[in-house]
C-alpha positions, 0 to 999 in steps of 0.5 A: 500500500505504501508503494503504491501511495509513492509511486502515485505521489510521483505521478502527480509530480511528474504530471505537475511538471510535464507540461504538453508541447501540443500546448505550445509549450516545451515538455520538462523532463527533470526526472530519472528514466527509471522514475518515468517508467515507474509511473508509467507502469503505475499510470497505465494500470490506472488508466485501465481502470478508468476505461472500466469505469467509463464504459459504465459510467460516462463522468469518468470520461474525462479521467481517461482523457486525463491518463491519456494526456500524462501517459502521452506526456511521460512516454515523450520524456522517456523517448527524449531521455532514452538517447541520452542514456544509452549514448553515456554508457 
């Protein structure tokens, strides 16, 4: 429970600071791979569970849209960090 409590705040820091460059603005990535994959992982499955719920519930809708839109987000940054990280080694 814990883990999952930490890797949630994370996500919610990470979408704090990702900000969508189909906004016109520039994606900040200022943390680890490891930590975008992290929640990654943990966003993906939360994303599920909102399509879930939205196909019973259409007020959920816009939490799916939510996933989706920091999902999209933190796959960027791990696809601009990925490069830099296998070219160091």
């Amino acid at each position: 429970m814990t883990k999952s409590r930490i890797i949630f705040a994370a996500a919610l820091v990470l979408c704090g600071f990702a900000v969508s460059p189909a906004h016109g603005r520039e994606l900040q990535c200022s943390y680890t791979l490891a930590q975008y994959n992290a929640v990654i992982a943990h966003l993906e499955a939360e994303a599920a569970k909102a399509r879930t719920l939205a196909a019973r519930n259409p007020l959920y809708e816009s939490d799916v849209a939510y996933y989706a839109s920091v999902l999209r987000d933190a796959k960027q940054c791990v696809q601009n960090l990925a490069p830099v990280t296998t070219a160091s080694r």
